[in-house]
MIVOPA-232607 format. One record per residue (C-alpha): x, y, z; residue in one letter. Coordinates in pm, 1 decimal. Example, Ala and Ser with C-alpha at 12.3 -4.5 7.8 and 13.67 -1.06 7.14 Angstrom:
1230.0:-450.0:780.0:a
1367.0:-106.0:714.0:s
This chain:
-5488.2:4264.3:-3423.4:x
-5711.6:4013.4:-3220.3:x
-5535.0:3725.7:-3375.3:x
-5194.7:3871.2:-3246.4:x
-5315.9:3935.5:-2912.0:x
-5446.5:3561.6:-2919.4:x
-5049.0:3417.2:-2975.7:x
-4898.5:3625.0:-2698.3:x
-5149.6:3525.6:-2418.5:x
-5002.5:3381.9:-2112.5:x
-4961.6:3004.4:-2104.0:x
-5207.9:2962.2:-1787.8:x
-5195.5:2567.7:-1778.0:x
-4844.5:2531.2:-1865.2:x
-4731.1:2750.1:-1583.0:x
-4931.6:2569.5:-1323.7:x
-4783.4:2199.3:-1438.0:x
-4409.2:2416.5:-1366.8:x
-4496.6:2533.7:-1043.0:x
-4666.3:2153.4:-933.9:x
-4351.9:2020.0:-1080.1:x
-4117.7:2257.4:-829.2:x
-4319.6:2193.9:-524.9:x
-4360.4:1795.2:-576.2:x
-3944.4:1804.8:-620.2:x
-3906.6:2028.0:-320.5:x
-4152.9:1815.1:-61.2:x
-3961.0:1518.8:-188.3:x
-3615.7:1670.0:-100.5:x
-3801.6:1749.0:224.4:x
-3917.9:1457.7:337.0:x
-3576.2:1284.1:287.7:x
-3385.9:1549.9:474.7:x
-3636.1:1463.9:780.5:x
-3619.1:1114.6:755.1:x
-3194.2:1169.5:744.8:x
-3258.6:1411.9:1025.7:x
-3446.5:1150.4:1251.1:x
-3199.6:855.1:1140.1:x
-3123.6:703.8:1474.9:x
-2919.7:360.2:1359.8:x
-2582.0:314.2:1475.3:x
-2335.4:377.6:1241.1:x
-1992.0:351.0:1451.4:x
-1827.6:582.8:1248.5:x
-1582.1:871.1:1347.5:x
-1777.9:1106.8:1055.7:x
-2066.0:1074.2:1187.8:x
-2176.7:1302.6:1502.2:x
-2545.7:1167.3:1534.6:x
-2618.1:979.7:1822.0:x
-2485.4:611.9:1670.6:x
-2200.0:773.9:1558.8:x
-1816.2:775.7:1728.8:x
-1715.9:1125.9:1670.1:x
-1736.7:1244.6:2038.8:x
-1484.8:904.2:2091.8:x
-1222.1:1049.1:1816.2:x
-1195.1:1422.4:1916.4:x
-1218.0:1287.4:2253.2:x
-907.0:1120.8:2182.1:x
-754.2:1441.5:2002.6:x
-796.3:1654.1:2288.2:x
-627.7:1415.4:2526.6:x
-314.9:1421.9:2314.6:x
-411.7:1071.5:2164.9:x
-258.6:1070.1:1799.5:x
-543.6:986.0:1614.1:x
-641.4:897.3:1214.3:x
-888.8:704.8:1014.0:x
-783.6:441.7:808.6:x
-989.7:434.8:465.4:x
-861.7:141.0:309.2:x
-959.3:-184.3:280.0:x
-786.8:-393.6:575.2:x
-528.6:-621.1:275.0:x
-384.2:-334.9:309.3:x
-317.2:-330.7:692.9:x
35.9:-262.7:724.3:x
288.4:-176.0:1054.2:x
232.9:171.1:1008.7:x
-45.4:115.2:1185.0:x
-15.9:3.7:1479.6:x
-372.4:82.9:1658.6:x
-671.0:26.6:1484.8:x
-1016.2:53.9:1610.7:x
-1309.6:-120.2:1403.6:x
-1659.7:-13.3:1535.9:x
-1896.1:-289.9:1418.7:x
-2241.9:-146.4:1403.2:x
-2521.6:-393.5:1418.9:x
-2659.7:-518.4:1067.4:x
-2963.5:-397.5:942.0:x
-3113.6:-404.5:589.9:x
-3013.6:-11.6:476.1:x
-2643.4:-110.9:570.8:x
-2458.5:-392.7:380.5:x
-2099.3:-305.0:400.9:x
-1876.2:-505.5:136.9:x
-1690.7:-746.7:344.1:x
-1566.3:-1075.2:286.9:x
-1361.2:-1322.9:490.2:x
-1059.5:-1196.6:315.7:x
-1095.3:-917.5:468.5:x
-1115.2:-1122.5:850.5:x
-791.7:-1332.5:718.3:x
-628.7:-994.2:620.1:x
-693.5:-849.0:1035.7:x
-613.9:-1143.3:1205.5:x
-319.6:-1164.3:989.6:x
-193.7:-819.8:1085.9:x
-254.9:-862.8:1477.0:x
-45.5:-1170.0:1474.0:x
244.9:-964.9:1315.7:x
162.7:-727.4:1666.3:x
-85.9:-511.3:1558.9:x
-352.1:-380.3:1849.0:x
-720.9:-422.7:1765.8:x
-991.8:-244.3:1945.8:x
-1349.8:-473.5:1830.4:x
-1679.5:-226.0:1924.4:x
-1977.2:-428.6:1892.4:x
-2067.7:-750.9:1644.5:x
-2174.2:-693.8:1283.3:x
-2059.0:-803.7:1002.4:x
-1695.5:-722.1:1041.4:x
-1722.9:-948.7:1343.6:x
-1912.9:-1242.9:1169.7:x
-1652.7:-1297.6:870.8:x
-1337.5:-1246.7:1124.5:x
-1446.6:-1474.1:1407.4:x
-1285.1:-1769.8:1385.1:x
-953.6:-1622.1:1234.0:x
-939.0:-1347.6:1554.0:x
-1063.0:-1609.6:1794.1:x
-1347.5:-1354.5:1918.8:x
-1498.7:-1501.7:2266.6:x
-1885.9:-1589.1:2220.3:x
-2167.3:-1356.7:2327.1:x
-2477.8:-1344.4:2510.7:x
-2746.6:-1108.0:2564.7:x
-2978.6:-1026.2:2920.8:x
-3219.1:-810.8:3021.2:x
-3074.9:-592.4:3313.4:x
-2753.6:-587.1:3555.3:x
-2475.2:-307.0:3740.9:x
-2175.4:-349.9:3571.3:x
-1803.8:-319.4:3750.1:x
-1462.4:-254.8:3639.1:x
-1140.3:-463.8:3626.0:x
-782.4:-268.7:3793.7:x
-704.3:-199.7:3461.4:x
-918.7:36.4:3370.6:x
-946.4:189.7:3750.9:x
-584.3:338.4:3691.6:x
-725.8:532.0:3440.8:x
-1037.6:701.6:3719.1:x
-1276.6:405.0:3565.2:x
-1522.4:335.2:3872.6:x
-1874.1:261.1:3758.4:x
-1997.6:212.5:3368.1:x
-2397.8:150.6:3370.0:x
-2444.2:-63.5:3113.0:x
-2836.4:-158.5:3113.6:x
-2917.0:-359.3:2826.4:x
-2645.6:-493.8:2534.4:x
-2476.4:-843.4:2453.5:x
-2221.8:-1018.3:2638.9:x
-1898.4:-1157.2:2619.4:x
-1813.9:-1578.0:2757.9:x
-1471.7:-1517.7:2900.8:x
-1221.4:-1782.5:2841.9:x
-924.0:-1906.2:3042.3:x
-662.3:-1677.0:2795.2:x
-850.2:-1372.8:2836.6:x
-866.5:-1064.1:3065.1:x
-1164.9:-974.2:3129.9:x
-1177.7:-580.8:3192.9:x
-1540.1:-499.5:3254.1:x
-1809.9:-727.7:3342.4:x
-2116.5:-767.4:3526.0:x
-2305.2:-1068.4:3718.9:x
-2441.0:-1182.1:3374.3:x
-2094.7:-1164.9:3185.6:x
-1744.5:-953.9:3045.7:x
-1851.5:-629.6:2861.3:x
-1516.5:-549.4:2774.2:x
-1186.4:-826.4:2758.9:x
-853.4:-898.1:2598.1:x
-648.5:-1117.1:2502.3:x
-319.6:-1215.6:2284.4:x
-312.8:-1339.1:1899.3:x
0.6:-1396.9:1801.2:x
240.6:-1064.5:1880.1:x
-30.2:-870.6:1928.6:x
-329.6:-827.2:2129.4:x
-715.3:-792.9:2061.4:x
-977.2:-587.9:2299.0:x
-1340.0:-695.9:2209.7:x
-1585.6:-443.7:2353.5:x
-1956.8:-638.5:2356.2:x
-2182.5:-313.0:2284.5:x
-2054.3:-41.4:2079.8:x
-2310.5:189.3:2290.6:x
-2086.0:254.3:2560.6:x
-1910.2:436.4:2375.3:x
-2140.3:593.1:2102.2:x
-2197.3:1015.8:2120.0:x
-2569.0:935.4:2234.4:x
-2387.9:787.7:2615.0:x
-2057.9:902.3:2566.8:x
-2108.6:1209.0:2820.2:x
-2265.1:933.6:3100.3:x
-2045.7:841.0:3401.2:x
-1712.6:715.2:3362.2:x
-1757.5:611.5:2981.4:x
-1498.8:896.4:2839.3:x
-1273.2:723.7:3091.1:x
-1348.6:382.3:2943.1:x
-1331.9:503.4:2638.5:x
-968.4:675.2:2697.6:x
-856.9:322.5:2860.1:x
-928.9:132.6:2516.8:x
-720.7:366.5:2326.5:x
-458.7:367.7:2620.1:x
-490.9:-35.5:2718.8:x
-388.6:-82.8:2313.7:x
-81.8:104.4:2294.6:x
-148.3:487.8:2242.6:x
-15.3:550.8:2564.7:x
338.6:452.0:2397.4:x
324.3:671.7:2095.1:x
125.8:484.4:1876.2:x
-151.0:641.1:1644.0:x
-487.0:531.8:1690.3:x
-651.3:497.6:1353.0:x
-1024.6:425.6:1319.1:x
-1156.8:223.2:1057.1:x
-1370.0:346.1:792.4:x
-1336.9:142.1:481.9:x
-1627.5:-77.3:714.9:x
-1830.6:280.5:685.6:x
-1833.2:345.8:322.5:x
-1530.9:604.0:376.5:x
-1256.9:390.4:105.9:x
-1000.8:507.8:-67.0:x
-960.0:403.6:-417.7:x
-774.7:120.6:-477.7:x
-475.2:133.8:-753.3:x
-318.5:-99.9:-976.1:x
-4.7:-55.1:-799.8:x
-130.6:-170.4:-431.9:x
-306.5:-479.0:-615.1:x
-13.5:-632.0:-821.3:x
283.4:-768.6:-648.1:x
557.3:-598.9:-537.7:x
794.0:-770.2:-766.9:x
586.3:-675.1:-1086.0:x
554.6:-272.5:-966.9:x
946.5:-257.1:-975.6:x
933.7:-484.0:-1304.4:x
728.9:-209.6:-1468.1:x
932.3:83.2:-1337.7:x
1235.1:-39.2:-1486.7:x
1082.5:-135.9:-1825.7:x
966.8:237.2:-1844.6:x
1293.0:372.3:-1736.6:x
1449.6:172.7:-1995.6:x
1221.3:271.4:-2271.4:x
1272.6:699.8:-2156.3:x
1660.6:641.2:-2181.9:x
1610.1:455.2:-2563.0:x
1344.5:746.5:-2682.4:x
1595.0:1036.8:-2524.4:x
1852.7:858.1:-2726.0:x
1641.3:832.5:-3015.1:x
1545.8:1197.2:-3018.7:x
1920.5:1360.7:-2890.1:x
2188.1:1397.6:-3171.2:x
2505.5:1314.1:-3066.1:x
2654.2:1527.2:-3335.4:x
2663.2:1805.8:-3611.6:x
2417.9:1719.7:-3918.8:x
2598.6:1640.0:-4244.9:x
2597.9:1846.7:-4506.8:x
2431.1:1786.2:-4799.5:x
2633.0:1695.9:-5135.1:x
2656.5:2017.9:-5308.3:x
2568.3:2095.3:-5668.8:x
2827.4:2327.5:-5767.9:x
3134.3:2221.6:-5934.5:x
3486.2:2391.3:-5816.1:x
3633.0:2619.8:-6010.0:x
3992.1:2639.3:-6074.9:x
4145.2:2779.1:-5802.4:x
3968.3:2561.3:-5549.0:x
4077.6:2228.2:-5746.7:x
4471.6:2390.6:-5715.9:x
4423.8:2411.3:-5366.6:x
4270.4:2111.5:-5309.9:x
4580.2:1971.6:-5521.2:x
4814.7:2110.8:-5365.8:x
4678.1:2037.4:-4960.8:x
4704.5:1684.0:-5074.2:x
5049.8:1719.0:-5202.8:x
5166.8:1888.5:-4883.0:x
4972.9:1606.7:-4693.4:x
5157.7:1325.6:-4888.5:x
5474.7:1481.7:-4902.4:x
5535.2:1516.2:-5273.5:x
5748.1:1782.5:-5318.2:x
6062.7:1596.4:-5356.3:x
5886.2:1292.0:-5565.7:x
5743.2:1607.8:-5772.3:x
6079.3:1743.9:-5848.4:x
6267.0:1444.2:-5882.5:x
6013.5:1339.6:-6136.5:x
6070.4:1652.4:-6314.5:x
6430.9:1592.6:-6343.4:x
6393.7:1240.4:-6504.5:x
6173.5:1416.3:-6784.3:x
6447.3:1665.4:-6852.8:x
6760.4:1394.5:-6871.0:x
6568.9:1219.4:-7112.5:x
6468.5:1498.0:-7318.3:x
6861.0:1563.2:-7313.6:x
6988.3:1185.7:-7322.8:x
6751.6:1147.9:-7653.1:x
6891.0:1474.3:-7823.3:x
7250.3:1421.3:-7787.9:x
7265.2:1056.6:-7820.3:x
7398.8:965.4:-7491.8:x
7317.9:648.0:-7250.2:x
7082.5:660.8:-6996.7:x
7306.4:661.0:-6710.9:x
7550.2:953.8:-6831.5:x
7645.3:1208.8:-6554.6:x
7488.2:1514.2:-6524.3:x
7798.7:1730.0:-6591.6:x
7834.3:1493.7:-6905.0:x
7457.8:1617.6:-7016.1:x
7508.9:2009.4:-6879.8:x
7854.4:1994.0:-7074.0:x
7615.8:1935.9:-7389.0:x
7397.2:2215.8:-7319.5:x
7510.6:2533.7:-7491.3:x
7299.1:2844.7:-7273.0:x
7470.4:2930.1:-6967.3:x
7192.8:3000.8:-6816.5:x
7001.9:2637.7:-6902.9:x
7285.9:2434.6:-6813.9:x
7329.4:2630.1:-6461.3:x
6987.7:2567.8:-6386.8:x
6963.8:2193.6:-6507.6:x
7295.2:2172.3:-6260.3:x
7039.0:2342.1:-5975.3:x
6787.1:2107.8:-6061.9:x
6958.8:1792.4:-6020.0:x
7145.3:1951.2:-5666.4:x
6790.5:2009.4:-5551.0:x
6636.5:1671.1:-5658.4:x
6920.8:1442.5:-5488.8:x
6956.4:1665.9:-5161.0:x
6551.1:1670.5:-5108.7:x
6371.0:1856.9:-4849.9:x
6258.3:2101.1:-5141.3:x
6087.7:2407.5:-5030.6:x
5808.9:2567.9:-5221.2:x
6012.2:2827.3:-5401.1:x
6233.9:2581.4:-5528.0:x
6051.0:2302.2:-5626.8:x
5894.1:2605.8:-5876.3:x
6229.7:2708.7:-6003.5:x
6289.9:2320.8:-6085.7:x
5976.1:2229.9:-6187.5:x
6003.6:2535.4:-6469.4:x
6390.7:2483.1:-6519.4:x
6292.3:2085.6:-6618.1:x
6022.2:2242.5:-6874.4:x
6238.3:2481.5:-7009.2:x
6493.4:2194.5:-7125.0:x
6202.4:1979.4:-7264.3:x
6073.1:2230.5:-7479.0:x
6459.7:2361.3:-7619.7:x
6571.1:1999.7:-7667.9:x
6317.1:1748.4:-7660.5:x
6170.3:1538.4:-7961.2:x
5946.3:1832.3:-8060.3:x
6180.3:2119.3:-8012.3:x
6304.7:2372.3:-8284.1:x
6627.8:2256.8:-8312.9:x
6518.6:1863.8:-8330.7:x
């Protein structure tokens, strides 16, 4: 009894490893959801609604009637159905290393020359691989300056963005500058081909941390406006830069040529296996094992008779049996008249029907009934007067 009650005793040290287990997994998740929760890096992406992040800037946009998307793919794939596209180019830092390449800078310049609109916030890596191919003006930081606005962006109730601390833009002779301050251009533009590029220095004008500050959802409407949305054109934000891709298929890789290459090959090979697996007629019978029986080998006979024709050939054929049953018997040549050979015949009834038989034979056209009454008439006279007959 003792020894029983000593197996079911509860498992005291186990239970306490369980329960350390549980609450070192749960301070863990913990601490990570606090260090998410005090993540203060600039992302630039429309997701994201912490304080580096450009949501505010997209349903900003929304409400104001803008058009408005986000563009997950990776910019080879830049095409004219879109015709706005805003890349916010956070800062680098060591947690985010985005893949780009400077493909992917050929691949944007490339599409702005065939008259896309770019919007450029801020200079990370997006901005290092597609400098020289986008011509992007140099940039400079400083300490502290009052920044003012261009006409441009006053038509659209711009007066005053404070813009403390943040890089700067060199202006060029091509470009227009659109905000600046004593120390340089915040904000320009310029052309590339058919289309245009805006280049925005800092992307924290714009960010949801300063978004709600003075002026800045103005400015921030003007970029959208400045590159075309005003006209009808969606604004898409990109965030294939962010993380946010879509997957790429073997279809948008291959060429174009090769896609329809393969479609036609498989239509092709659906139309042989339909054809392959459709009959285009009745299965054959099998050969049967049965032989036919009498009647069946009469009929047969006589369908192909009817189908050749043979009546006539039939009963003339029967008539050349009986004249030389008859020729034979009473010594006559071969081409004696028929009244010469009926004369011979003694029955009435014989020699009327042998005269019948030839009548039938030369005139032709012989229906059923009579090519019966011949064809007995004819075997009649061989059996009275042929070679084996009674009176031979």
């Amino acid at each position: 009894m003792n020894a029983a009650r000593g197996a079911r005793r509860w498992p005291v040290v186990e239970a306490i490893a369980l329960g350390a287990a549980v609450a070192f997994l749960a301070g863990v998740g913990a601490l990570q959801q606090t260090r998410r929760g005090h993540d203060t890096s600039d992302s630039y992406s429309s997701f994201d609604a912490g304080p580096g992040g450009f949501r505010a800037w997209y349903e900003l946009l929304g409400r104001e009637g803008v058009a408005v998307a986000r563009f997950e793919e990776r910019l080879p794939f830049l095409d004219r159905s879109v015709r706005v596209l805003v890349v916010g180019d956070p800062p680098p830092s060591p947690s985010r290393v985005p893949e780009v390449t400077p493909a992917d800078g050929t691949a944007l310049a490339a599409w702005v020359r065939d008259g896309g609109h770019l919007v450029v916030v801020g200079r990370g890596f997006e901005a290092l691989f597609a400098s020289d191919p986008l011509r992007l003006p140099a940039e400079s930081w400083i300490d502290r300056s009052t920044a003012f606005v261009a006409p441009e962006l006053r038509r659209f109730g711009v007066r005053s963005v404070d813009a403390r601390l943040g890089a700067r833009l060199t202006a060029r002779k091509t470009d227009r500058v659109l905000l600046r301050d004593a120390r340089g251009a915040l904000a320009l533009r310029y052309p590339l081909g058919r289309g245009e590029v805006v280049d925005v220095a800092d992307g924290s004008l714009v960010r949801n941390a300063d978004i709600d500050r003075p002026d800045r959802p103005r400015f921030a409407f003007a970029l959208a406006a400045l590159s075309g949305a005003g006209r009808g054109a969606t604004v898409a934000f990109d965030e294939a830069l962010h993380g946010y891709a879509a997957p790429e298929h073997w279809w948008q890789v291959v060429p174009r040529r090769f896609v329809v290459a393969v479609a036609l090959a498989s239509i092709v090979l659906g139309i042989g296996l339909a054809g392959a697996a459709i009959r285009l007629g009745p299965p054959s019978p099998g050969d049967s094992d049965r032989a036919p029986n009498s009647a069946e080998y009469l009929d047969a006979l006589v369908a192909l008779m009817e189908r050749a024709h043979a009546a006539d050939a039939s009963l003339r054929e029967a008539l050349m049996s009986a004249r030389r049953a008859l020729v034979v018997r009473f010594g006559m040549p071969a081409d004696a008249t028929a009244a010469a050979l009926a004369a011979c015949i003694d029955e009435p009834g014989m020699r009327a029907g042998f005269m019948e038989l030839t009548a039938a034979a030369i005139a032709g056209g012989v229906a059923d009934p009579a090519l019966v009454r011949g064809v007995a008439v004819a075997r009649a006279l061989r059996k009275e007067y042929g070679a084996d007959a009674r009176g031979a």
